[in-house]
GUROGU-775668 format. One record per residue (C-alpha): residue number from 1; x, y, z negated; residue in three letters. Coordinates in steps of 0.02 Angstrom, whole numbers. Example, Ala and Ser with C-alpha at 12.3 -4.5 7.8 and 13.67 -1.06 7.14 Angstrom:
BEGIN
+-----+--------+--------+--------+---------+
: num :      x :      y :      z : residuo :
+-----+--------+--------+--------+---------+
:   1 :    615 :   -225 :   -390 :     Ala :
:   2 :    684 :    -53 :   -357 :     Ser :
+-----+--------+--------+--------+---------+
END
This chain:
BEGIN
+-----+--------+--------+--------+---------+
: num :      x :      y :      z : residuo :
+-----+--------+--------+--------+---------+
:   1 :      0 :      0 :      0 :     Unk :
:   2 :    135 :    123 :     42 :     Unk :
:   3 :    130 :    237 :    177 :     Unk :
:   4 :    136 :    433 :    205 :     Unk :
:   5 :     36 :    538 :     95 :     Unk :
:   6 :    -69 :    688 :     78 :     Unk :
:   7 :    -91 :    716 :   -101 :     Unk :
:   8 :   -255 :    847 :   -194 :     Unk :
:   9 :   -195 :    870 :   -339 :     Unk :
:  10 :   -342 :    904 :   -467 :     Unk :
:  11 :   -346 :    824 :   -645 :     Unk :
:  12 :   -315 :    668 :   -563 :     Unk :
:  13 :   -217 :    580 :   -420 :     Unk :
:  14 :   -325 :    579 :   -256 :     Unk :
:  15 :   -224 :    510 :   -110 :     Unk :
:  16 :   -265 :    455 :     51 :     Unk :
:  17 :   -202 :    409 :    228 :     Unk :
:  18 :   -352 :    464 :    334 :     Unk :
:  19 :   -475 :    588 :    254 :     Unk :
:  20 :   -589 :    547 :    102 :     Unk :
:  21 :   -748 :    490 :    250 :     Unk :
:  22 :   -708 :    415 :    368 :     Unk :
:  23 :   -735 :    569 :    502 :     Unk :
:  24 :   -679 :    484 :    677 :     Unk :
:  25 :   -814 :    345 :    657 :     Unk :
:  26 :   -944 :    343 :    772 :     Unk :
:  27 :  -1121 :    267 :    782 :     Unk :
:  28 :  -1035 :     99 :    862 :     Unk :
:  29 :   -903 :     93 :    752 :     Unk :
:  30 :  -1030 :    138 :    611 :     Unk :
:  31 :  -1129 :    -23 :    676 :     Unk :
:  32 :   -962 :   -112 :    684 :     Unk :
:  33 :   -949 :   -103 :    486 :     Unk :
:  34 :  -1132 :   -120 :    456 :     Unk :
:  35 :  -1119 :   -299 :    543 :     Unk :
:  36 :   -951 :   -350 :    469 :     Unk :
:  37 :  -1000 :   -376 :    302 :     Unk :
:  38 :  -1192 :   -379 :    319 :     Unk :
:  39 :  -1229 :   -204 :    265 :     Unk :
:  40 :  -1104 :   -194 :    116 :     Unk :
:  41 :   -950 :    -95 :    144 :     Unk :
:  42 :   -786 :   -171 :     32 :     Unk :
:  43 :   -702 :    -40 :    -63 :     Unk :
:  44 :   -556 :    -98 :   -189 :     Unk :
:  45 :   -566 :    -78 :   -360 :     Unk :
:  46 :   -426 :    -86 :   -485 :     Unk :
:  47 :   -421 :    -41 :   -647 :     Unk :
:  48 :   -294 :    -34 :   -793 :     Unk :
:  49 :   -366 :    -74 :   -980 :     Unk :
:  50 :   -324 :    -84 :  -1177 :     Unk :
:  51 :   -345 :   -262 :  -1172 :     Unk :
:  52 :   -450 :   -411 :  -1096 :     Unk :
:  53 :   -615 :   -393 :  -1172 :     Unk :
:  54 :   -730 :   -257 :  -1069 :     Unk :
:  55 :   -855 :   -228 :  -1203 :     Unk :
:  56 :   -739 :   -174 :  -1313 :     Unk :
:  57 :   -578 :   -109 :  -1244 :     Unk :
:  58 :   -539 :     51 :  -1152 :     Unk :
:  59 :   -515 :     63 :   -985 :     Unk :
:  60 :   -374 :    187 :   -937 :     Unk :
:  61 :   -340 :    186 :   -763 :     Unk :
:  62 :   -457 :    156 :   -617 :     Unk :
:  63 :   -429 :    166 :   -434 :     Unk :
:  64 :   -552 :    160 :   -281 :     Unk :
:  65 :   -467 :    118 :   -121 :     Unk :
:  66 :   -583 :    139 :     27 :     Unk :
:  67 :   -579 :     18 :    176 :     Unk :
:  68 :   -593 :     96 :    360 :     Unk :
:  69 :   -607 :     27 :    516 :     Unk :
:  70 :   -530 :     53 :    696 :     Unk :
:  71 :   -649 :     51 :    863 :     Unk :
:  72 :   -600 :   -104 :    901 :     Unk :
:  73 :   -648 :   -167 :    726 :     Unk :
:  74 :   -472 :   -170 :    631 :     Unk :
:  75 :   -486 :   -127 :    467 :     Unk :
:  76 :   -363 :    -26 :    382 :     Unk :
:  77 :   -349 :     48 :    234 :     Unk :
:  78 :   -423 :    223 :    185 :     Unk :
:  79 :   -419 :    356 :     56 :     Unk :
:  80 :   -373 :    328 :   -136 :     Unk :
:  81 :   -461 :    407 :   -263 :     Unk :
:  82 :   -375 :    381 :   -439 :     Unk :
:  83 :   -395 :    432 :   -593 :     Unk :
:  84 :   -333 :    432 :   -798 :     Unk :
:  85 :   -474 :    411 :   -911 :     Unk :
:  86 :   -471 :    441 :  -1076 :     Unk :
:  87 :   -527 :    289 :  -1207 :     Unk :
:  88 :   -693 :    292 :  -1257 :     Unk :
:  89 :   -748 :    313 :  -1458 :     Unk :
:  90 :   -710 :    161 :  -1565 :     Unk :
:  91 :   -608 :     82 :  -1396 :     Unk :
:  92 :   -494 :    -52 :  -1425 :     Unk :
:  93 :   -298 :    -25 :  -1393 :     Unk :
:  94 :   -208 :   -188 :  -1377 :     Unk :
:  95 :    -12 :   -144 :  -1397 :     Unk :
:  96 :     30 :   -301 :  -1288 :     Unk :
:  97 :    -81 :   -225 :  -1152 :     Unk :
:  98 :     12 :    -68 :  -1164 :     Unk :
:  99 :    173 :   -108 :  -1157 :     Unk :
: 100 :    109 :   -197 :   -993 :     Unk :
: 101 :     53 :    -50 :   -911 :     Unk :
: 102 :    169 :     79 :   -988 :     Unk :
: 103 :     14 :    171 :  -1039 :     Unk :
: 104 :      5 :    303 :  -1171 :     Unk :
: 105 :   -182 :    351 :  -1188 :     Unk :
: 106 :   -134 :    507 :  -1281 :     Unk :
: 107 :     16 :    579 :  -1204 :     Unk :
: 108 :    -13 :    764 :  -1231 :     Unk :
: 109 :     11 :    770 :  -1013 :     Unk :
: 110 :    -95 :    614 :   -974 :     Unk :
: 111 :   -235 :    713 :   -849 :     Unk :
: 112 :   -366 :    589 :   -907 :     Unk :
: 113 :   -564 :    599 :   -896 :     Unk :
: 114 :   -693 :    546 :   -984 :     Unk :
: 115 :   -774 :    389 :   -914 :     Unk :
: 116 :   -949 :    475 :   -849 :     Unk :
: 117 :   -840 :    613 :   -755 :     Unk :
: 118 :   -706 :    471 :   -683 :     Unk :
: 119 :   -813 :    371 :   -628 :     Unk :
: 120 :   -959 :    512 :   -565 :     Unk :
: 121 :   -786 :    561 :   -460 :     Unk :
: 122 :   -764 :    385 :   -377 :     Unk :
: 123 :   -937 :    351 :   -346 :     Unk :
: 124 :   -937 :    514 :   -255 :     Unk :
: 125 :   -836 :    472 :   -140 :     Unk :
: 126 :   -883 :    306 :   -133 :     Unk :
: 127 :  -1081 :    352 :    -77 :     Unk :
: 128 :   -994 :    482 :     68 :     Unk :
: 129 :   -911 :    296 :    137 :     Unk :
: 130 :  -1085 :    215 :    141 :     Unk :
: 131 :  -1195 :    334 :    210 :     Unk :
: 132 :  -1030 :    372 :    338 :     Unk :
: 133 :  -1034 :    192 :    395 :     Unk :
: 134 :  -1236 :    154 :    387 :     Unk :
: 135 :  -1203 :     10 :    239 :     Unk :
: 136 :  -1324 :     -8 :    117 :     Unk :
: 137 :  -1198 :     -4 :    -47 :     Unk :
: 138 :  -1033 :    -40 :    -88 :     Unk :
: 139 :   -959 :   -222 :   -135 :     Unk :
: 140 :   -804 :   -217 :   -232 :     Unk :
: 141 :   -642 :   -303 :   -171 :     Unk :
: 142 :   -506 :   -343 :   -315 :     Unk :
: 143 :   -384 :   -467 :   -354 :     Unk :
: 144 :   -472 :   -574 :   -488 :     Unk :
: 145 :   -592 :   -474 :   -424 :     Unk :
: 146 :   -721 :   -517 :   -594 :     Unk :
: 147 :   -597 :   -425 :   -723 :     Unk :
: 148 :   -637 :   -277 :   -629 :     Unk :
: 149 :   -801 :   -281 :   -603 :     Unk :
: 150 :   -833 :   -323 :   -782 :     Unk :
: 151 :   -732 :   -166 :   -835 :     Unk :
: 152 :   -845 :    -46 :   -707 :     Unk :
: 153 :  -1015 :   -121 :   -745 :     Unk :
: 154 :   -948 :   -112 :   -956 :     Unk :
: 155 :   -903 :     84 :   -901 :     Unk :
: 156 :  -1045 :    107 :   -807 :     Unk :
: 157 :  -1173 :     46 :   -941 :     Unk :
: 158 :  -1065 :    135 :  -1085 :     Unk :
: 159 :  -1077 :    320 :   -994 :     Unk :
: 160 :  -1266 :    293 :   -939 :     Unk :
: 161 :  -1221 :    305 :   -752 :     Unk :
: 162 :  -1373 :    322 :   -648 :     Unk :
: 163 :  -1297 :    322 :   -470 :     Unk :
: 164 :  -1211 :    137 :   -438 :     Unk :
: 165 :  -1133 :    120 :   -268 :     Unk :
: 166 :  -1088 :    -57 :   -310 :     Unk :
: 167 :  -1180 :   -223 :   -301 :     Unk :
: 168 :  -1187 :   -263 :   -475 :     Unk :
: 169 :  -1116 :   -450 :   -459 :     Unk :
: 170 :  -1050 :   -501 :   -301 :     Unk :
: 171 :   -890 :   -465 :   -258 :     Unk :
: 172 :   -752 :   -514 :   -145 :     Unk :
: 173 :   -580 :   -588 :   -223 :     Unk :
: 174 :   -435 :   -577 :   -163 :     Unk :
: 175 :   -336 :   -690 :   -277 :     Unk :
: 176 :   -459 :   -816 :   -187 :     Unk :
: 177 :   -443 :   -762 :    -18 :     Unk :
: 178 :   -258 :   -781 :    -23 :     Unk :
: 179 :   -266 :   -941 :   -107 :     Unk :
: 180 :   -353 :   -993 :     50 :     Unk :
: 181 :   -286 :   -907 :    171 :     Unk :
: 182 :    -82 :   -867 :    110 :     Unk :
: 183 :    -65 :  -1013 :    -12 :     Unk :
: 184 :    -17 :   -893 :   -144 :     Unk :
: 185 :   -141 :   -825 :   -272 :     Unk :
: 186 :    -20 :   -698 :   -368 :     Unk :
: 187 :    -38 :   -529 :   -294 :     Unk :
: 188 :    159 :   -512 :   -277 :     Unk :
: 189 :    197 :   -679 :   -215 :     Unk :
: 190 :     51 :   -671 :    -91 :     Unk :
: 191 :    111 :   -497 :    -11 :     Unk :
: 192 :    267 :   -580 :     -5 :     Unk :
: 193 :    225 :   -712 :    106 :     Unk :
: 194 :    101 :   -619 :    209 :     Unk :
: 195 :    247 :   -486 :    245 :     Unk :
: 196 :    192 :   -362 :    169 :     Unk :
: 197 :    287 :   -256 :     36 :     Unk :
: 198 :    285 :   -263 :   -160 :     Unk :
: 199 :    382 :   -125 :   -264 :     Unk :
: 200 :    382 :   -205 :   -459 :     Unk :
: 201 :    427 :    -35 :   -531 :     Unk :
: 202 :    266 :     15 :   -469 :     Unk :
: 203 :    150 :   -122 :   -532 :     Unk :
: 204 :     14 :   -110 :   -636 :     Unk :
: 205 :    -19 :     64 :   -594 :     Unk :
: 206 :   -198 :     54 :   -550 :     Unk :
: 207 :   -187 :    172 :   -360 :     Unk :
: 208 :    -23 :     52 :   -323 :     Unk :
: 209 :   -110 :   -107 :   -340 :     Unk :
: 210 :   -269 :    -65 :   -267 :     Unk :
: 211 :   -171 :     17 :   -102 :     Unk :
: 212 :    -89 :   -160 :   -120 :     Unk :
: 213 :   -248 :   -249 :   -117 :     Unk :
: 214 :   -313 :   -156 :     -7 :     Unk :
: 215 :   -163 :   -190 :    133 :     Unk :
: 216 :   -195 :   -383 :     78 :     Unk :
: 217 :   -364 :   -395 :    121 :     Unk :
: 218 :   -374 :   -294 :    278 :     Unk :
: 219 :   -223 :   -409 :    345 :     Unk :
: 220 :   -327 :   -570 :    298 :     Unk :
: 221 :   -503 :   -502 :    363 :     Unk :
: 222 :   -405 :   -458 :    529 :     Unk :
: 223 :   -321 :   -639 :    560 :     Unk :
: 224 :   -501 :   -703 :    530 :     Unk :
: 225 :   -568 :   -586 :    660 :     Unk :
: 226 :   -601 :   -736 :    804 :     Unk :
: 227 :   -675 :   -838 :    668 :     Unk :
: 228 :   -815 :   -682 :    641 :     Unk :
: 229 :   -814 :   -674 :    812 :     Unk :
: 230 :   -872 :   -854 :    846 :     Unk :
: 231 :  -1020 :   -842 :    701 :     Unk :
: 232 :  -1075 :   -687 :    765 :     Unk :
: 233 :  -1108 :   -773 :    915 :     Unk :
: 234 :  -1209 :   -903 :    835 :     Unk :
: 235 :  -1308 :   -786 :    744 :     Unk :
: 236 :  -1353 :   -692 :    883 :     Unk :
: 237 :  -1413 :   -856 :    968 :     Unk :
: 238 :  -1495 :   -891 :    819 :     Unk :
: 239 :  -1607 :   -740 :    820 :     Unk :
: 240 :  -1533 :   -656 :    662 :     Unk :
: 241 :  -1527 :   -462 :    640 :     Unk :
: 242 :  -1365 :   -399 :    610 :     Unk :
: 243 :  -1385 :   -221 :    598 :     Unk :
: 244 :  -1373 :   -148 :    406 :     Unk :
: 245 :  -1534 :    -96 :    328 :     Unk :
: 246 :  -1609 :     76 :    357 :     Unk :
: 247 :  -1532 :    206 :    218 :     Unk :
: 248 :  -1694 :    195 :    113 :     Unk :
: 249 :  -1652 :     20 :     70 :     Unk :
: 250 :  -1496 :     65 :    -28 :     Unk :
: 251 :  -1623 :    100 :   -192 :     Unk :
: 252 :  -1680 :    -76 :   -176 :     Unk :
: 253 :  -1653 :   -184 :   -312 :     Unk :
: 254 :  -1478 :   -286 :   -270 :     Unk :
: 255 :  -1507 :   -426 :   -390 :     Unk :
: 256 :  -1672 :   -488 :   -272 :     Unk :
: 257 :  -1515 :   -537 :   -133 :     Unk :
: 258 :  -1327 :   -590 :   -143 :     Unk :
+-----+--------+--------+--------+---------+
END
């Protein structure tokens, strides 16, 4: 996930190769992402915590990588959006998970947010992506993919968020998909062997790893691009709609469909 940068600087880190939406896309590339995931668009998630536990522990870091796509249906990796946030009341510190991340929640020149504001930030940006691309709502792409969700939907309940992009439980793992597809399931070992680049002084920074994940997934989503191919073929003999769901049916209730 390394690559030239334009950085905003605001309380926060909010990098990005293209621009935050992505502008270029037109109504067939638009349809293009609609299709490729059945209405959901994948953004990456990755977050950095006080521990394990989501119901009690504070998250610290997150970062929301946003997944673009080419005309001819490559997908690339788009904007970050990152932010510090700062521990919620009564939040669980694990020193062991610190000294992990290299985390001090209360450095005096930590930019961090509260969780409402970080996330209110992220989801932002997040709804631009949707409504840009004609998806219905966001999936979320991370390597163990269900630590993170667990974290954002603990957040999300915690700070009374109204305004979910996200499906609330499906998800797409990349730990799993380069099991399959790399034969490596550790984020470092499977960039490695894909050919992609790892920088270990920059782990566990939560915009590092997700720009990481992000490159991982794109490159294993592109090999598999015949394979789509080929079943969108069948499904098209088949009878089945492919086109994502009207706009209005992004306040639906995402637990009626997986």
């Amino acid at each position: 996930m390394v690559e030239t940068r334009t950085v905003v600087v605001e309380t926060s880190r909010s990098v990005g190769a293209p621009p935050t939406t992505p502008s270029p896309a037109g109504p067939s590339v638009a349809a293009l992402m609609s299709r490729r995931f059945r209405g959901y668009l994948p953004v990456v998630i990755d977050v950095e915590t006080g521990g394990f536990h989501s119901s009690t522990d504070a998250l610290l870091e997150i970062a929301a990588v946003l997944i673009d796509m080419e005309p001819d249906g490559t997908l690339k990796r788009g904007a970050t959006h990152s932010f510090h946030v700062k521990p919620f009341e009564g939040a669980r510190l694990d020193p062991a998970a610190l000294a992990i991340t290299g985390i001090d929640p209360f450095h005096p020149l930590r930019p961090a947010l509260p969780e409402k504001d970080a996330l209110g930030r992220i989801f932002r940006e997040i709804r631009h992506a949707v409504h840009a691309y004609n998806c219905r709502r966001a999936i979320l792409v991370g390597h163990n993919a269900a630590f993170d969700l667990g974290f954002l939907n603990a957040a999300v309940t915690r700070a009374d968020v109204k305004r979910n992009p996200f499906h609330p439980f499906s998800c797409f793992d990349t730990a799993t998909l380069a099991g399959a597809a790399l034969g490596q399931t550790v984020l470092a070992k499977a960039l490695a062997v894909a050919g992609l680049k790892w920088d270990p002084s920059s782990a566990h920074s939560a915009s590092y790893d997700a720009e990481q994940t992000a490159d991982m997934f794109c490159l294993i989503c592109n090999r598999l691009s015949d394979s789509f191919q080929d079943a969108q073929d069948r499904a098209r003999k088949m009878g089945w709609v492919q086109a994502a769901a009207p706009a209005a049916d992004a306040a639906e209730d995402p637990s009626l469909e997986t």
